[in-house]
C-alpha positions in Angstrom: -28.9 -14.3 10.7 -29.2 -11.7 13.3 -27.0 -9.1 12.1 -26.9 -6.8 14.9 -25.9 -9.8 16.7 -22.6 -9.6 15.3 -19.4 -9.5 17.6 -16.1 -7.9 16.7 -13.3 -9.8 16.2 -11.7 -9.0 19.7 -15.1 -9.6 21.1 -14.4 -13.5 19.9 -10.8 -13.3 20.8 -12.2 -13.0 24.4 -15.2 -15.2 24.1 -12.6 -18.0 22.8 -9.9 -17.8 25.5 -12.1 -17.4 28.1 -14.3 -19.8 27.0 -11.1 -22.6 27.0 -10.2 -21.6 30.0 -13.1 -22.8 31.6 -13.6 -25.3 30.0 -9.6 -26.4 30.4 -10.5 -25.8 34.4 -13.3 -28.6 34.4 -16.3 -26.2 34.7 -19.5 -27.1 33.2 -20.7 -25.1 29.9 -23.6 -23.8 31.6 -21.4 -22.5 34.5 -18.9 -21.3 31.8 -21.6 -19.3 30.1 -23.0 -17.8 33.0 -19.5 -16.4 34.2 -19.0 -14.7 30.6 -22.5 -13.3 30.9 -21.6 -11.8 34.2 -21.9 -8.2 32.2 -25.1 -8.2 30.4 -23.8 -4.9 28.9 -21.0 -6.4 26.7 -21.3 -7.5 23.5 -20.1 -11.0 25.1 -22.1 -11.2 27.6 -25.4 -10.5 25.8 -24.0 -13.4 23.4 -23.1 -15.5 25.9 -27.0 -15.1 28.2 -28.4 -15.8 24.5 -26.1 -18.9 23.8 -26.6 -20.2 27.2 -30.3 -20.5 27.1 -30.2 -21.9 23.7 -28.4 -24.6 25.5 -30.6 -25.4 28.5 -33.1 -26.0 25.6 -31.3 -28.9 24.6 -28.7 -27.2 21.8 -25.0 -28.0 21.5 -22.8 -24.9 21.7 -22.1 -25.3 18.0 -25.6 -25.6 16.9 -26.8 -22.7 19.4 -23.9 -20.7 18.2 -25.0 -21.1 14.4 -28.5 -20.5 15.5 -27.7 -17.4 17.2 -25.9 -15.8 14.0 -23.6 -13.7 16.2 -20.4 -16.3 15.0 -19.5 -16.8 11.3 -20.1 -20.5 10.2 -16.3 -21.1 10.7 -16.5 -20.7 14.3 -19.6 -22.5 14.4 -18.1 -25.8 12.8 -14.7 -26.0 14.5 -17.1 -25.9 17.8 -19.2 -28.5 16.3 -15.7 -30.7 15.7 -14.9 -30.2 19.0 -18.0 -31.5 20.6 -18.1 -34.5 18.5 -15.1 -35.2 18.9 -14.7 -34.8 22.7 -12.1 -31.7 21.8 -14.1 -28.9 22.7 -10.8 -27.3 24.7 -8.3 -27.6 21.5 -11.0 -26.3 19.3 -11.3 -23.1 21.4 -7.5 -22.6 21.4 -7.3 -23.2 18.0 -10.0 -20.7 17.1 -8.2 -18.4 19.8 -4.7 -18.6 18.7 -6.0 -18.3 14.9 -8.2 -14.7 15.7 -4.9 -13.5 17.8 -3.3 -13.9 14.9 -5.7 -12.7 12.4 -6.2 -9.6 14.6 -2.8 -8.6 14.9 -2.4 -8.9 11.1 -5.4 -6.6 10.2 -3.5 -4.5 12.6 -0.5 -4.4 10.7 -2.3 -3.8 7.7 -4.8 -1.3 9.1 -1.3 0.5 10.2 0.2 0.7 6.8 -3.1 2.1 5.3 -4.5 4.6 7.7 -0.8 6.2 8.0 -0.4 7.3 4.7 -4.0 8.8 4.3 -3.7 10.4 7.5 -0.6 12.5 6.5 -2.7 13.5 3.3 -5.5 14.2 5.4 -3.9 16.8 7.7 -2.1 18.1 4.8 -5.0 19.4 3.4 -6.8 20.2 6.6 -3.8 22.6 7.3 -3.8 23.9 3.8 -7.2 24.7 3.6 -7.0 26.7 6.7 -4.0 28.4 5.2 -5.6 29.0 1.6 -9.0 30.6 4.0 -7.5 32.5 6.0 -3.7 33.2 5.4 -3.7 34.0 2.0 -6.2 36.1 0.9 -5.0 38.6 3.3 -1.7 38.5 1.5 -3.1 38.3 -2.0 -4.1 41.7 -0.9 -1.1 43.0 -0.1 0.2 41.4 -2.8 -1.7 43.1 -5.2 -1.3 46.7 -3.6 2.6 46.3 -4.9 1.0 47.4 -8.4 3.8 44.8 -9.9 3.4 41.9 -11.8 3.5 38.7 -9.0 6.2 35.8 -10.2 3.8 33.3 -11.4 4.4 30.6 -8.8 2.9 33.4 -6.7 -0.1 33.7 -9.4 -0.9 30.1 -9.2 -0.9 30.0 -5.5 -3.6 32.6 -5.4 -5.0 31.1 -7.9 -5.8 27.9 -6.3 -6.5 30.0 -3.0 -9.1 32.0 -4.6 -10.5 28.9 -6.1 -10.5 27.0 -3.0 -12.3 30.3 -1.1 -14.8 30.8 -3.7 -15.5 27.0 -4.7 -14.4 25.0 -1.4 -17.6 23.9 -0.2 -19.1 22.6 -3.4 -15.3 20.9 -4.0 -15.1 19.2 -0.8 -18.9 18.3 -0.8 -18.5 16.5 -4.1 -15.8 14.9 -3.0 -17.0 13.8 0.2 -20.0 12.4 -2.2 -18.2 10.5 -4.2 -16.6 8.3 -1.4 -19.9 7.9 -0.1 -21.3 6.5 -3.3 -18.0 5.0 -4.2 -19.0 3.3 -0.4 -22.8 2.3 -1.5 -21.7 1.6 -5.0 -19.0 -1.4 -3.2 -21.8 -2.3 -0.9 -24.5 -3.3 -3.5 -22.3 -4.4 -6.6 -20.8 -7.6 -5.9 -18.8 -7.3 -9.9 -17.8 -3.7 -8.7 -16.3 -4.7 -5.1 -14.9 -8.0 -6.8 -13.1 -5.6 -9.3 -12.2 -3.2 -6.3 -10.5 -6.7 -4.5 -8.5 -7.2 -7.4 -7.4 -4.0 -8.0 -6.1 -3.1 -4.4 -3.9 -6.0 -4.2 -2.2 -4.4 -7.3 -1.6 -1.0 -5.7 2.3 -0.5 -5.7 3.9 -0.9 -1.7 0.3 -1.6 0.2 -1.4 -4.2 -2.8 1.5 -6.8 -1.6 0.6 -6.4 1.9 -3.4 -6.6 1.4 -2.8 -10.0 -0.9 -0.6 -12.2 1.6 -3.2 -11.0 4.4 -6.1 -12.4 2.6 -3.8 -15.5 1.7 -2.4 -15.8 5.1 -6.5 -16.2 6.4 -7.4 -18.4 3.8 -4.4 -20.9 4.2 -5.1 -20.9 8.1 -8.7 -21.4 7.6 -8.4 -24.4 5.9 -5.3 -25.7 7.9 -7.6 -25.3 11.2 -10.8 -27.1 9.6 -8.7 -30.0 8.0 -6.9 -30.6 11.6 -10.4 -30.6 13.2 -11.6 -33.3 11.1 -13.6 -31.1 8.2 -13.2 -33.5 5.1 -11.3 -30.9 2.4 -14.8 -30.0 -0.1 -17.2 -29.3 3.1 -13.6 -27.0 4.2 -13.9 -24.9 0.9 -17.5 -24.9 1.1 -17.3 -22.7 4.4 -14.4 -20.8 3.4 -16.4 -19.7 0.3 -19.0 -18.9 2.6 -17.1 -16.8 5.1 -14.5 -14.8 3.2 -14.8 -11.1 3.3 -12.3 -10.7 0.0 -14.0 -11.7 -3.1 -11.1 -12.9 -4.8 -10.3 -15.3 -2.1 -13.8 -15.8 -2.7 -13.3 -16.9 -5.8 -10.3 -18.8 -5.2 -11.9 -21.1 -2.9 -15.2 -21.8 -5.0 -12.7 -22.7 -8.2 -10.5 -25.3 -5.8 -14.1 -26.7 -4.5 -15.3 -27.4 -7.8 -11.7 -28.8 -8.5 -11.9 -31.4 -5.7 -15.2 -32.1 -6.3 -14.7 -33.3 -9.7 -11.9 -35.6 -8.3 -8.8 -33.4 -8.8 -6.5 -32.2 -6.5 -5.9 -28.8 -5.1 -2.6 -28.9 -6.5 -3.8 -29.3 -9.7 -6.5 -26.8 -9.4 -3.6 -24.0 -8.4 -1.5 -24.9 -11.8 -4.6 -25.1 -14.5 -5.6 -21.2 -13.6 -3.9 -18.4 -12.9 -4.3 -17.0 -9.5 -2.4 -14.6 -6.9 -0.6 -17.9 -5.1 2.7 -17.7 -5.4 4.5 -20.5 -7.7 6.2 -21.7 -3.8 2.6 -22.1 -2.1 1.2 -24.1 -4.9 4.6 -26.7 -4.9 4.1 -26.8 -1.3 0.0 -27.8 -1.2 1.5 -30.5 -3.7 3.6 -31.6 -1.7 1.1 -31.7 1.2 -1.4 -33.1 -0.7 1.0 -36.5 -1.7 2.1 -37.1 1.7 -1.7 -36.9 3.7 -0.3 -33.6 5.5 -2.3 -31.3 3.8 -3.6 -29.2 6.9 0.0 -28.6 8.4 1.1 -27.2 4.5 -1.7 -25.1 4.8 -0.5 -24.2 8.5 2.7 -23.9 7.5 2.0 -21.4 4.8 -0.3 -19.4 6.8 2.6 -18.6 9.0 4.8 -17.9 6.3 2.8 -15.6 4.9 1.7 -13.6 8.0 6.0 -13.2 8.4 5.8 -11.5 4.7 3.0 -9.8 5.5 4.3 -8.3 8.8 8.0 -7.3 7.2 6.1 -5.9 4.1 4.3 -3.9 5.9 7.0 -2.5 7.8 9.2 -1.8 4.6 5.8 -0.4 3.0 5.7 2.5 6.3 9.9 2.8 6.3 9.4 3.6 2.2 6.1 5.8 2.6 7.2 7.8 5.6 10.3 9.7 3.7 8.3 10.1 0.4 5.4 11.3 2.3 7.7 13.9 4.1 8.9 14.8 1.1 5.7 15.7 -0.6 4.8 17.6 2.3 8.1 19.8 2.0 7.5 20.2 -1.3 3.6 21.8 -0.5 5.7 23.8 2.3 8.4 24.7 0.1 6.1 25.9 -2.5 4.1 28.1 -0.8 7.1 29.9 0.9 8.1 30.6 -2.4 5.7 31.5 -3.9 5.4 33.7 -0.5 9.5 35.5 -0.4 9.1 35.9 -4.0 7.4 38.8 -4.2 8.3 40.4 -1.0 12.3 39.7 -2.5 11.2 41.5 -5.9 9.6 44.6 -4.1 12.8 45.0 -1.7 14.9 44.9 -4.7 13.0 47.6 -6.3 13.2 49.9 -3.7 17.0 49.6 -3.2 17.1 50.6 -6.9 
């Protein structure tokens, strides 16, 4: 696999469209190629020079696509479908309508996440600049009173004095920690699987991360059973593709399910897993009636709907509370500020 091959996702949104397009328009797959390889300088168009010549060598665009590692095996099959199949145009606009969709999810979820830690972010940026360069110049005047400061004043110089004297080392440690918390989720396979369980607990945002990764998984297998993928050779490539670990899982437990003779549905109700008691009934159901790729369809939809309003209650719930623990920072530190200013006034009057 040629990792630095790798394309982003909007990189195949636009190699998938296009792609259909030309295809849609009659023009041979050389031809197509060679028009998305017009600039060489894209990630696209290096993938599409590469792909191209793997084809003039006597490769179908599946097989050159596997071979060229810049696709996940996903991609690759549904192409492979296509071309067998004599489908090539609905397997395009079924992988481009699925990565518009996935995209504008991650979006949505990307959106609830970085808003939150942004606010805490320049929080702190703003109060360090405060606590270096504000406050110890009235600490000083502070202390020239010769009174005893209220002690809300006391702990804020407190924690200024501490961040002046021990800020570096403070935000160097903690600047090391997420970077081997990072390394630490990048070589421990039980440690990230532990991490992908716990974030899908996190109060407001662990809803939201769960239906995602559910909402991929059930499209996944909805597109590759409605291309033709027989359902063990589906979970096979979903085990091999998915980023979260407990979908991960999920999928290897339901392949070993089938593959012993059982059905999904039955798989879903002898463990305990994070599909909801609705989404099992329905796979069921799906499952008795030979519509098993348009329940998984169906729920993939479903749950991209929950997904999206959840994430839009999660920001309409964490924009107040944020602006309310950022009053409370503000609201502290002017205290702790009038305070003693209000106490020497009154002294004087007397």
């Amino acid at each position: 696999m040629q990792i630095f091959n790798r394309v982003t996702l909007t990189d195949k949104l636009f190699f998938a469209k296009h792609l259909a397009m030309f295809v849609r328009s009659g023009i041979p797959l050389n031809e197509a190629l060679l028009e998305l390889e017009d600039d060489k300088k894209s990630a696209v168009g290096r993938v599409a020079f590469r792909i191209r010549r793997h084809i003039e060598n006597g490769q179908s665009l599946g097989a050159a696509l596997a071979q060229d590692g810049s696709f996940d095996r996903f991609f690759s099959s549904i192409i492979e479908i296509g071309e067998t199949s004599g489908t090539l145009e609905r397997s395009l606009e079924f992988l481009a309508a699925k990565i518009a969709k996935e995209d504008a999810i991650n979006k949505k979820v990307r959106a609830t996440l970085y808003y939150p830690i942004l606010v805490v972010v320049i929080a702190f940026i703003i109060g360090g600049f405060v606590s270096f360069f504000v406050l110890p110049k009235l600490g000083d005047l502070f202390r020239s009173f010769g009174t005893q400061l209220p002690l809300i004043t006391r702990i804020l110089l407190f924690v200024a004095d501490s961040l002046r004297k021990y800020g570096v080392v403070m935000a160097a440690g903690v600047a090391g920690f997420f970077l081997l918390l990072r390394f630490v989720l990048t070589v421990s396979v039980p440690f990230r699987f532990f991490w992908h369980r716990v974030r899908m607990h996190i109060p407001i945002i662990g809803s939201v991360i769960k239906d995602a990764a559910l909402a991929a998984l059930c499209r996944n297998l909805g597109i590759m059973l409605g291309s033709g993928l027989m359902l063990e050779r589906a979970l096979l490539i979903e085990t091999e593709i998915a980023d979260d670990l407990v979908v991960k899982k999920i999928a290897t437990a339901l392949r070993q399910t089938v593959s012993q003779g059982k059905t999904i549905g039955e798989g879903l109700r002898s463990q305990k897993t994070i599909f909801p008691k609705i989404a099992t009934r329905m796979i069921s159901v799906g499952e008795a009636s030979g519509k098993l790729e348009e329940s998984f369809l169906y729920l993939a939809d479903y749950l991209e709907d929950e997904t999206e309003t959840q994430a839009k209650n999660a920001a309409a719930f964490l924009e107040p509370v944020l602006l309310l623990f950022i009053g409370l920072i503000v609201g502290f530190v002017a205290l702790a500020v009038i305070l003693p200013i209000y106490s020497l006034t009154g002294s004087i009057h007397q």
